[in-house]
C-alpha positions as CSV (number, residue, x, y, z in Angstrom):
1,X,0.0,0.0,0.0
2,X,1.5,3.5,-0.9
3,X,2.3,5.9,1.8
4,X,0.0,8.6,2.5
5,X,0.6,11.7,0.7
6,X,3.7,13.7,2.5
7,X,4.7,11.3,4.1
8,X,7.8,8.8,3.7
9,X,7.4,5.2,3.0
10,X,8.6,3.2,5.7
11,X,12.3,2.1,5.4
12,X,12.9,4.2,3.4
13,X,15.7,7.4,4.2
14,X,14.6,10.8,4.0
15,X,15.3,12.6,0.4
16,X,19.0,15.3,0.9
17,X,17.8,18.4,0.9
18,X,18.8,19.9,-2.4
19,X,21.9,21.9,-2.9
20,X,21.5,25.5,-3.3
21,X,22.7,27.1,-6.6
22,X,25.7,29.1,-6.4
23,X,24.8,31.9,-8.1
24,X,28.6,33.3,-9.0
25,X,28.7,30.2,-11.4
26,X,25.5,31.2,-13.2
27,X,26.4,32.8,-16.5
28,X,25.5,36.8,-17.5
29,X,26.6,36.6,-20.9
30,X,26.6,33.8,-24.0
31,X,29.8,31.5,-24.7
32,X,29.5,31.2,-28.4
33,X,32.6,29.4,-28.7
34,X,31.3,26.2,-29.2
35,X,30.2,27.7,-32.9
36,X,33.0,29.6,-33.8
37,X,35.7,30.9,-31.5
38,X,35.7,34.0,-33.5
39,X,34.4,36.2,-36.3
40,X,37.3,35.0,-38.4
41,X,36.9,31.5,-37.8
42,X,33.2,32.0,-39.0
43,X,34.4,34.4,-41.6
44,X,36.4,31.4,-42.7
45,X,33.4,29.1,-42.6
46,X,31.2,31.8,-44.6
47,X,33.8,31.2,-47.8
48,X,33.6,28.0,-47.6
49,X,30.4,27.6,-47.6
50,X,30.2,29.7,-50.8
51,X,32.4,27.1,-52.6
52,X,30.8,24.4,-51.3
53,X,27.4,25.9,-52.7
54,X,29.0,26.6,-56.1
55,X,30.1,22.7,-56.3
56,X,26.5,21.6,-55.6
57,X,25.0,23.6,-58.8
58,X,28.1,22.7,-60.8
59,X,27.7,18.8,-60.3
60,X,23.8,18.2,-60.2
61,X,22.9,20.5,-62.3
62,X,23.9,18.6,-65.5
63,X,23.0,15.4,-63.7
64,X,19.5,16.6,-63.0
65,X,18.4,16.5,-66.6
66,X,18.3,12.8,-66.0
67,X,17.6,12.5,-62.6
68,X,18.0,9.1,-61.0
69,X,17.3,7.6,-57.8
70,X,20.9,8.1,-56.7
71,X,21.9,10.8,-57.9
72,X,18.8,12.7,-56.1
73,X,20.2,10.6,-52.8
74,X,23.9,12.1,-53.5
75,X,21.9,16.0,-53.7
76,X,20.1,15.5,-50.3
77,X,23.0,14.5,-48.5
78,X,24.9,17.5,-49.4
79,X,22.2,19.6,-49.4
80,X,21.7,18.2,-46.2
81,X,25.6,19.4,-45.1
82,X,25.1,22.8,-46.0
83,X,22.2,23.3,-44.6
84,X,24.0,22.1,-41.1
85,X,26.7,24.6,-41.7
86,X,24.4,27.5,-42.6
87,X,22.5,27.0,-39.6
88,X,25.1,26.7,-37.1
89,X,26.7,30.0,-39.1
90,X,23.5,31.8,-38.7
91,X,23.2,30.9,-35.3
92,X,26.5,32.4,-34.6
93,X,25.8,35.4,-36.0
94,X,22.2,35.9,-35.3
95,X,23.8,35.7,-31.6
96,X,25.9,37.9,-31.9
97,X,24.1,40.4,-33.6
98,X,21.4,39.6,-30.7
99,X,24.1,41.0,-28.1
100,X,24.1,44.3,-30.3
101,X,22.0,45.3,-32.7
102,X,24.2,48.4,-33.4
103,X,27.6,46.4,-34.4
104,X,28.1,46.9,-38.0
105,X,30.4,43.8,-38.4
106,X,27.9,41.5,-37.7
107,X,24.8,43.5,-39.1
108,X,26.7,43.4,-42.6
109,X,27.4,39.5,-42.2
110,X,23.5,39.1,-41.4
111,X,22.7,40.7,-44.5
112,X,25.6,38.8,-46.3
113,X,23.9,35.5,-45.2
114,X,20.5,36.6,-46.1
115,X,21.9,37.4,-49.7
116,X,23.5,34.0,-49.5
117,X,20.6,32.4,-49.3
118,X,19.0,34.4,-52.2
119,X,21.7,33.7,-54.3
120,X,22.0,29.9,-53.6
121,X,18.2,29.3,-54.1
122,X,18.3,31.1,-57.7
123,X,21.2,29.0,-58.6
124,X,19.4,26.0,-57.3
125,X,15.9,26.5,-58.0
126,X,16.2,23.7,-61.1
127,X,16.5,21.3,-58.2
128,X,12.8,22.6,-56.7
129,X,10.9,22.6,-60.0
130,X,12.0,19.1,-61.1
131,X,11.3,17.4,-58.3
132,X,8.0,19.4,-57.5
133,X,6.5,18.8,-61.3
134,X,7.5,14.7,-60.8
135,X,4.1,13.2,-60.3
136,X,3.3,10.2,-57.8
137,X,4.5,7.5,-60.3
138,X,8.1,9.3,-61.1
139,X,8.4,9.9,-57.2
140,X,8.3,6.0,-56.5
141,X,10.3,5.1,-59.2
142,X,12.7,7.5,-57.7
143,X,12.2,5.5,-54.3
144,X,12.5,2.2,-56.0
145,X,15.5,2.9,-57.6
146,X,17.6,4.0,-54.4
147,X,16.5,2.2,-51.0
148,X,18.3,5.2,-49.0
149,X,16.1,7.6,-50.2
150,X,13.2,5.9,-48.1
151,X,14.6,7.9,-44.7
152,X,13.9,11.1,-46.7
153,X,10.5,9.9,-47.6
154,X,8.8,12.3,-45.0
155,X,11.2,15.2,-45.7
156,X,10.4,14.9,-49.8
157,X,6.7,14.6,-48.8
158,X,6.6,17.7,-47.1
159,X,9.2,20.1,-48.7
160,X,8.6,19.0,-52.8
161,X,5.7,16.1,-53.2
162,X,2.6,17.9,-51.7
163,X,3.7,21.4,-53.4
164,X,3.1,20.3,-56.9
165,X,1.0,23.1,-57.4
166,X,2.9,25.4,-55.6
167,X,6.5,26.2,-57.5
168,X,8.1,28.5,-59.2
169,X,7.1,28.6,-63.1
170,X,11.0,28.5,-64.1
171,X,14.2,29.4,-63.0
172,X,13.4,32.9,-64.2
173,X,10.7,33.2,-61.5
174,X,12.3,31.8,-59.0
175,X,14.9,34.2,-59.2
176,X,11.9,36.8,-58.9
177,X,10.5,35.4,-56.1
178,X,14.4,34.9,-54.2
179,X,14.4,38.7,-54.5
180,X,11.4,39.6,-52.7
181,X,12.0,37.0,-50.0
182,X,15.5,38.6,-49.8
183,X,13.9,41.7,-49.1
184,X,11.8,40.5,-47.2
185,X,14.5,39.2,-44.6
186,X,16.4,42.3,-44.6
187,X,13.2,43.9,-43.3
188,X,12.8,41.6,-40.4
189,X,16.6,42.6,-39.3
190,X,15.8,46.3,-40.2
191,X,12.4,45.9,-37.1
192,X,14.5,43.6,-35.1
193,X,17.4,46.5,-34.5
194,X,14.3,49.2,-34.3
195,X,12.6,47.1,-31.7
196,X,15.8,47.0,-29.3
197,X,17.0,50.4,-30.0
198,X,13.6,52.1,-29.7
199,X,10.4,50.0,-29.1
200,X,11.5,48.2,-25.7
201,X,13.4,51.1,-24.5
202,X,10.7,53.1,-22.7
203,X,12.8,55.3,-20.3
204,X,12.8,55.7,-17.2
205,X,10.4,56.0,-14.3
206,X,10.0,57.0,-10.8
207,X,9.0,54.4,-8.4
208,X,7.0,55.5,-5.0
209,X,9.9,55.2,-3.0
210,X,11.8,57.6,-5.4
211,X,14.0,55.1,-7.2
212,X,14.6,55.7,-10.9
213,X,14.0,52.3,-12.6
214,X,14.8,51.5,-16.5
215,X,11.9,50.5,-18.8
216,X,13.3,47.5,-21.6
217,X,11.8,44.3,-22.5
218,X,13.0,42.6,-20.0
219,X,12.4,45.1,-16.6
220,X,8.9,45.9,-17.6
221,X,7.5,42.1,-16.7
222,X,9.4,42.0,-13.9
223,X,8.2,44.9,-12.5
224,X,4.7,43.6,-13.3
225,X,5.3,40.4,-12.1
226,X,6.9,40.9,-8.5
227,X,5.7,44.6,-7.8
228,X,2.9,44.6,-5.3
229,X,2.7,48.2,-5.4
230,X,-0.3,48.4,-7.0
231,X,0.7,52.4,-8.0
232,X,4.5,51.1,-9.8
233,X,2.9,48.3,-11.7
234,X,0.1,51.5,-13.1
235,X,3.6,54.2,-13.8
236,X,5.2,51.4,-15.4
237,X,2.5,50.1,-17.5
238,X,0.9,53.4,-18.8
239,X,4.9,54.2,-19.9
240,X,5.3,51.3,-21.9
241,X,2.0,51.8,-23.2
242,X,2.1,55.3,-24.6
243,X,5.9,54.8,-25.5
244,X,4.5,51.9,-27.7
245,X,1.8,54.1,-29.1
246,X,4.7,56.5,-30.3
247,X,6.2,53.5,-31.9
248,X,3.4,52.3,-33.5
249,X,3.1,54.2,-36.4
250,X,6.7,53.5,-38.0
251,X,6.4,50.0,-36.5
252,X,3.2,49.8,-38.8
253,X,4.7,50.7,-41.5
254,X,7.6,48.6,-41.5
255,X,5.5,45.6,-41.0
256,X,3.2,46.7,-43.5
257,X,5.7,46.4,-46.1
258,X,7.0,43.1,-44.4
259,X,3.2,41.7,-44.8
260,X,2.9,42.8,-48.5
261,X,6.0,40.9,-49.2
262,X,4.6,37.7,-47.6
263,X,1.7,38.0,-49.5
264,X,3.3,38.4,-53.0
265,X,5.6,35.8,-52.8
266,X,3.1,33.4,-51.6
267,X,0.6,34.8,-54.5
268,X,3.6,34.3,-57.0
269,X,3.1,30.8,-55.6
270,X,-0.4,30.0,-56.2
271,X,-1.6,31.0,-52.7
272,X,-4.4,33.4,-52.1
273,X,-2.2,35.3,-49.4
274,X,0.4,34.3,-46.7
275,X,-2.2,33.1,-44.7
276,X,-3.2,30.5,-46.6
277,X,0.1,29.4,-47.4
278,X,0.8,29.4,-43.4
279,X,-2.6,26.9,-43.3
280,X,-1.0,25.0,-45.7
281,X,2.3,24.5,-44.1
282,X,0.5,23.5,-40.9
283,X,-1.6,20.9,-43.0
284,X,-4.9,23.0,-41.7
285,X,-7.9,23.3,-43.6
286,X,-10.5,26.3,-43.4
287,X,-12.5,23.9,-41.8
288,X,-10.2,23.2,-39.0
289,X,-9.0,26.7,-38.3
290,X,-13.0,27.4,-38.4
291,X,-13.6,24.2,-35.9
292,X,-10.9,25.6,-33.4
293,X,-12.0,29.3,-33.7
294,X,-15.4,28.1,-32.3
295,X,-14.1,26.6,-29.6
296,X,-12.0,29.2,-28.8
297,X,-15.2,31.4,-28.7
298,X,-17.5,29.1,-26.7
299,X,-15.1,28.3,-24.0
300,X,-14.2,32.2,-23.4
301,X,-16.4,32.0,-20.3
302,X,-14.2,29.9,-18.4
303,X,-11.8,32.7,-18.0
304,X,-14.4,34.9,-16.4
305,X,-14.0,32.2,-13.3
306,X,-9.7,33.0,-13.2
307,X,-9.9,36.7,-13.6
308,X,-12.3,36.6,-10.5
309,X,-10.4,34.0,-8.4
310,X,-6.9,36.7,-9.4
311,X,-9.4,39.5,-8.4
312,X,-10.2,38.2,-5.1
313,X,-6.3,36.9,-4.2
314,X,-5.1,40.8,-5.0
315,X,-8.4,42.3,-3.5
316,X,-9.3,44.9,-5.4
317,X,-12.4,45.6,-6.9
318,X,-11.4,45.7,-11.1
319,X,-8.9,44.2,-12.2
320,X,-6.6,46.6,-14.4
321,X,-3.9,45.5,-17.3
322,X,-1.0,45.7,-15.0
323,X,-2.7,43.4,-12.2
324,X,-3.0,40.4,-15.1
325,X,1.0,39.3,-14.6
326,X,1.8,39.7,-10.5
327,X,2.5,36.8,-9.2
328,X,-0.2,35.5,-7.0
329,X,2.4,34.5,-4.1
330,X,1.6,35.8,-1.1
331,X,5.1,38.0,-1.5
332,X,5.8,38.3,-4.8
333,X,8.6,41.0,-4.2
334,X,10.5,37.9,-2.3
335,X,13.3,36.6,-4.1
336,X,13.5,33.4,-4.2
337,X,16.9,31.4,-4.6
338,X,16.5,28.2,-7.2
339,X,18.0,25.0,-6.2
340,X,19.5,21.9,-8.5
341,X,18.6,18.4,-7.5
C-alpha cells in the first residue's frame, strides 16, 4: 500500500535536501565558442560555404536533366551538409548580432547571409521545379530505384511532393520570387534592431519610493510580475503603453511592407495570401481553423471564473492591465533562490 501523501514510505531514508545554486557560477553573458571561436573563424566558414554551394550547382545540375534515384540521394545529402553549416553560421551570427544590434560587423554579415541564401536558391531553383513537377509515379520510381532515399520519404513529402501546385514557373521566376523573399528578410533585421533600439526602451520611471528604474523588454514584466505596489505596476504600465503608441506608427509601416512581401511571394506561388500558405504548411484546412476558432469562442467564459479568483487573491475591486502578470504569491517582491537536485 503506498504511503499517505507527505509522508515517507517506511524504510525508506529521507530525500537530501537539495543543494543551493551558487549563483557566482550562473552565467551573465553567451559562450558562443562552441560555434565559432571568432568572427574570423566564422568568416572562414562563410567562404567556404560559398564554394561548397557553387560545387553543388556545378555537379547536379547537368545530372538533373536525368535524374535518377541516386543521384537525387547524393543531392540531399549534401544539401543536407550545407544546410547544417548554414544554420550553425546563422546561429552564430544571429547571436551575436542579438548582443548588439548596433555592431556593423555583424549587421553586414546578417545581410551577407540573407543574400546567401537568395543567391543559392536562384542558382538552385532547377532542383525545386524538377522534383515538385514529378508526379506520384516518377516519385516511386525514384524510391524504387535507391532504397536510402526511403529515410527522406517524409522530408520529400513535405518540402517537394505535396507542393506540386505550388513552384516556381521556371528558374526565371524563381529568381523573382528569391528577390522579394530577400527583401523581405532584410526587413525583419531592419524591425529587429528598431525594436531594441527604440520599441522596448521606454525610459525611465520613478517608483513611490523615489527610485529611478529603466523600462526594456525585459524590466517591464518583472516589475509587473513581482511589484505589489499596485501604484509602480500602473507608472510602469501606462509608460510602456504610450511609449509603444509613439512607436506604433513607424512600427506599422515597416510591417506593413514586411506583410505585402509575404503575401506576394506566396501569391507568385499559387496561394491566395500568406495566410493560406501558413494553413497550408500546418496541414490546416479552413475547416479546421474554423472548428478551433469556435471553440475558442465558446469556452471564453471559463476565463471569467480565473480573472475573478486573481481578483479576489489581489483584493481589489477591477482588475486593471498591470494586475493580469503579479504573481499570485503571497510576496511576490520575495526573491527566491533556485536549487539543483
Amino acid at each position: 500500500m503506498a504511503a499517505p501523501f507527505g509522508a515517507e514510505p517506511a524504510g525508506e531514508e529521507a530525500p537530501k535536501p537539495a543543494s543551493q545554486l551558487d549563483v557566482e557560477k550562473v552565467t551573465t553573458c553567451w559562450n558562443l565558442s562552441f560555434l565559432f571561436e571568432n568572427r574570423d573563424e566564422a568568416t572562414l566558414e562563410f567562404d567556404r560555404m560559398k564554394l561548397e554551394a557553387e560545387n553543388i550547382n556545378q555537379t547536379y545540375r547537368p545530372e538533373f536533366e536525368d535524374l535518377n534515384g541516386t543521384v537525387l540521394l547524393g543531392y540531399l545529402e549534401d544539401e543536407k551538409n550545407l544546410s547544417v553549416s548554414l544554420d550553425r553560421l546563422s546561429s552564430y551570427v544571429s547571436a551575436q548580432n542579438s548582443l548588439n544590434v548596433n555592431d556593423e560587423f555583424f549587421e553586414t554579415f546578417i545581410s551577407d547571409i540573407q543574400t546567401f541564401y537568395t543567391d543559392y536558391y536562384k542558382t538552385t531553383s532547377f532542383a525545386e521545379i524538377k522534383l515538385k513537377s514529378h508526379s506520384k509515379e516518377e516519385w516511386e520510381e525514384l524510391f524504387g530505384q535507391e532504397p536510402g532515399l526511403e529515410k527522406y520519404r517524409t522530408y520529400l513529402e513535405n518540402t517537394y511532393i505535396r507542393y506540386a501546385d505550388h513552384r516556381p514557373r521556371n528558374e526565371t521566376h524563381a529568381a523573382f520570387i528569391a528577390e522579394i523573399a530577400d527583401l523581405r528578410m532584410k526587413l525583419e533585421t531592419q524591425a529587429m534592431k528598431e525594436i531594441t533600439n527604440n520599441v522596448t526602451v521606454a525610459g525611465n520611471i520613478t517608483l513611490t519610493d523615489g527610485q529611478e528604474y529603466p523600462i526594456n523588454a525585459q524590466s517591464y514584466y518583472k516589475l509587473l510580475a513581482t511589484d505589489s505596489n499596485r501604484e509602480n505596476r500602473k507608472i510602469c504600465y501606462d509608460r510602456r503603453f504610450y511609449h509603444l503608441i509613439n512607436e506604433s506608427d513607424k512600427m506599422a509601416a515597416l510591417y506593413l511592407q514586411k506583410a505585402n512581401k509575404d503575401d506576394l511571394v506566396n501569391r507568385e506561388l499559387n496561394y491566395s495570401d500568406a495566410y493560406a500558405a501558413k494553413m497550408f504548411e500546418s496541414y490546416l484546412s479552413e475547416e479546421q481553423i474554423e472548428e478551433m476558432n469556435s471553440v475558442f469562442k465558446e469556452r471564453k467564459g471559463d476565463f471569467v471564473g480565473y480573472h475573478e479568483f486573481r481578483r479576489a487573491k489581489m483584493g481589489v475591486d477591477q482588475l486593471m492591465p498591470y494586475d493580469l502578470h503579479l504573481q499570485l504569491a503571497d510576496d511576490p517582491d520575495e526573491i527566491y533562490t533556485d536549487t539543483l537536485t
